[in-house]
C-alpha positions in Angstrom: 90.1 -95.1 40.7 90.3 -93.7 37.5 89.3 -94.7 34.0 91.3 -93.9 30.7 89.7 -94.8 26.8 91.9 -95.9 23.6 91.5 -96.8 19.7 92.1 -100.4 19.1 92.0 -101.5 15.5 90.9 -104.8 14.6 93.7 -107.8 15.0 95.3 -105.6 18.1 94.9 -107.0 21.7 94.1 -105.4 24.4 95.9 -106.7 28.0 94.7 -105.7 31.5 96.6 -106.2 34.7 95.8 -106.0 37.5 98.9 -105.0 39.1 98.2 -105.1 43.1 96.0 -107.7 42.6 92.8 -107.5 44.3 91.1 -105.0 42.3 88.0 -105.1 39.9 87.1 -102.8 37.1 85.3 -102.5 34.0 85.7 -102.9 30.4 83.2 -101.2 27.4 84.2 -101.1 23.8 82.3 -99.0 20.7 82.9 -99.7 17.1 85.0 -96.8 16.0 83.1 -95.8 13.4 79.4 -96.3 14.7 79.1 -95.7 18.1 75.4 -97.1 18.3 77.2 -100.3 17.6 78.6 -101.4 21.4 79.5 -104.2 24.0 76.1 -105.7 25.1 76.5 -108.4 28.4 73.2 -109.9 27.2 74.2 -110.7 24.1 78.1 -111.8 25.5 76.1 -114.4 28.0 73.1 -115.8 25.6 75.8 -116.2 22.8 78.7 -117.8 25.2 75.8 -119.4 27.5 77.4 -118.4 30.7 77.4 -115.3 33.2 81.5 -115.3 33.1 83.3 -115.2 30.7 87.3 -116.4 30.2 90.1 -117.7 27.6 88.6 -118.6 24.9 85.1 -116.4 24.8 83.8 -113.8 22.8 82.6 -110.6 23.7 79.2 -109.7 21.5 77.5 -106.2 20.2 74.5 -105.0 20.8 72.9 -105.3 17.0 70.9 -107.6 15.1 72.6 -109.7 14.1 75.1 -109.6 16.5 78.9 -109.4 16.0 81.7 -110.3 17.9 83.7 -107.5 18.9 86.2 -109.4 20.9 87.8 -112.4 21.3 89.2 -113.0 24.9 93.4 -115.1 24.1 94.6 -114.7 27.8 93.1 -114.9 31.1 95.1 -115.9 34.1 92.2 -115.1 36.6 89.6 -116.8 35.1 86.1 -115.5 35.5 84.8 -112.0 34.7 81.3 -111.2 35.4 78.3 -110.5 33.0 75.6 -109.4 35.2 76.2 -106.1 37.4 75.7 -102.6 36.3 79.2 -99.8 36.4 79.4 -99.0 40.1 78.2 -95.1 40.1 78.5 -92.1 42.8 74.9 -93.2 43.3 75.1 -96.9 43.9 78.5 -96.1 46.4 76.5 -93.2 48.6 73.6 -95.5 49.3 75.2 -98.4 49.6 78.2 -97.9 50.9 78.2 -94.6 52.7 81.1 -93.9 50.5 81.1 -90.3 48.5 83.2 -90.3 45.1 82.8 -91.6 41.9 82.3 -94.9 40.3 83.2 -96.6 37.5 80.2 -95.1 35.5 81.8 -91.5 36.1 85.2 -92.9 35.6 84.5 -94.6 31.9 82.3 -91.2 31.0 84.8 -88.8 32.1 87.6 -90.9 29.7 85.3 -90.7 26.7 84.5 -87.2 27.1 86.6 -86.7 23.9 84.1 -89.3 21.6 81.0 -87.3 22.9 79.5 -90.3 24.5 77.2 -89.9 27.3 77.3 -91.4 30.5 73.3 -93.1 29.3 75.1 -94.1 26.5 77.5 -96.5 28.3 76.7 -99.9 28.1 76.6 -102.3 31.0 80.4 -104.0 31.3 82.3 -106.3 31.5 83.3 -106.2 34.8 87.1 -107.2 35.2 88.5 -109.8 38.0 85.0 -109.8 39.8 83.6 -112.8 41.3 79.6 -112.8 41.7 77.8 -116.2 43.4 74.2 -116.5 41.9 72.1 -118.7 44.2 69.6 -121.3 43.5 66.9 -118.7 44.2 68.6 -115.9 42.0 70.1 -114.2 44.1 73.2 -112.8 43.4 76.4 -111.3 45.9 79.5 -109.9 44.9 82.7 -111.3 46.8 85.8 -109.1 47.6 88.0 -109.5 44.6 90.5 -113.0 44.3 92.4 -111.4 41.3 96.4 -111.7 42.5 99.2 -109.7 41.5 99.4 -109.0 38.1 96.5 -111.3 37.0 95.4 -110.4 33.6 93.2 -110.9 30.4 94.1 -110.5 26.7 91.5 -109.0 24.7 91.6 -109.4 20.6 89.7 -106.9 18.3 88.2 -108.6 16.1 86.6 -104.8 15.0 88.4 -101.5 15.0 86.9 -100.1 18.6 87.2 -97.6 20.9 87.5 -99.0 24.7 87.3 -97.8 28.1 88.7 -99.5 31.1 88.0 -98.3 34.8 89.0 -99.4 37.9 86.2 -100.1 40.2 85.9 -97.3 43.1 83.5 -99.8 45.6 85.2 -100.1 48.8 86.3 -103.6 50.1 87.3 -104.6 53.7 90.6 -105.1 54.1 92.1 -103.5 50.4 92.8 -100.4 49.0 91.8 -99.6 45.4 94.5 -99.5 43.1 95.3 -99.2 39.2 95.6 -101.2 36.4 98.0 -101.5 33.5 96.8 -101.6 29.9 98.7 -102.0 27.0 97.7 -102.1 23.4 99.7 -104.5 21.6 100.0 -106.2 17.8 98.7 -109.9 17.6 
């Protein structure tokens, strides 16, 4: 349970696995050079029209008019959510009795050296989750289906600055585990 950040310039992809499979995380990216200008899930779901997003989506900022920061080429998992918040030591302590970190501390603590405050984190993409929405709205979160070395391909279509976590919120039956990130040319 950790998070680390990285510079990706535009045309470079991004590629998460998730090595042990089973294990959910989250994704924010910040225009290098105007950090104002970030990931924003509204803006990913109204311009994609979904809640998940997959092969073949985009991943929108936050400005007016809005610009596509990424370009998802690879997914072998299939559906990454668009609708929760970054876990936090808050959300884990009260709702599941668990003391540590979350991803919200995880993704501040690796972008400590940009100067970008936890408030200042956008809401993520949140990596190998499933989430049901009802017919009522309501919304649960099931225990991870990501398998060994599942992953998604993420193309910068902007030069950014990224932060990937993996998500601290205990599961029956798994342990948390890491995920491998690697920064290649397109």
């Amino acid at each position: 349970m950790s998070g680390k950040a990285f510079n990706v310039s535009a045309g470079q992809t991004v590629r998460i696995v998730d090595t042990h499979g089973k294990q959910g995380g989250d994704f924010v990216a910040f225009n290098a050079s105007d950090l104002a200008m970030k990931f924003s899930q509204a803006r990913t779901r109204v311009e994609n029209r979904k809640v998940v997003v997959t092969k073949g989506d985009s991943l929108w900022t936050n400005t007016f008019p809005p610009e596509v920061m990424f370009t998802i080429t690879g997914d072998t998992f299939g559906t990454h959510d668009l609708l929760y918040p970054p876990c936090c030591r808050y959300a884990l302590e009260r709702r599941f009795d668990v003391s540590r970190d979350g991803c919200l501390e995880n993704l501040a603590n690796a972008l400590r050296d940009w100067n970008v405050k936890p408030s200042e984190i956008p809401d993520p993409l949140n990596l190998f989750f499933h989430v049901a929405v009802d017919e009522a709205g309501g919304m649960a979160v099931s225990e991870p289906a990501s398998t060994p070395e599942s992953s998604i391909d993420l193309k910068a279509e902007m030069d950014c600055i990224v932060a990937v976590s993996t998500c601290s919120v205990p599961f029956a039956g798994t342990d948390n585990s890491d995920f491998q990130v690697t920064i290649y040319e397109s």
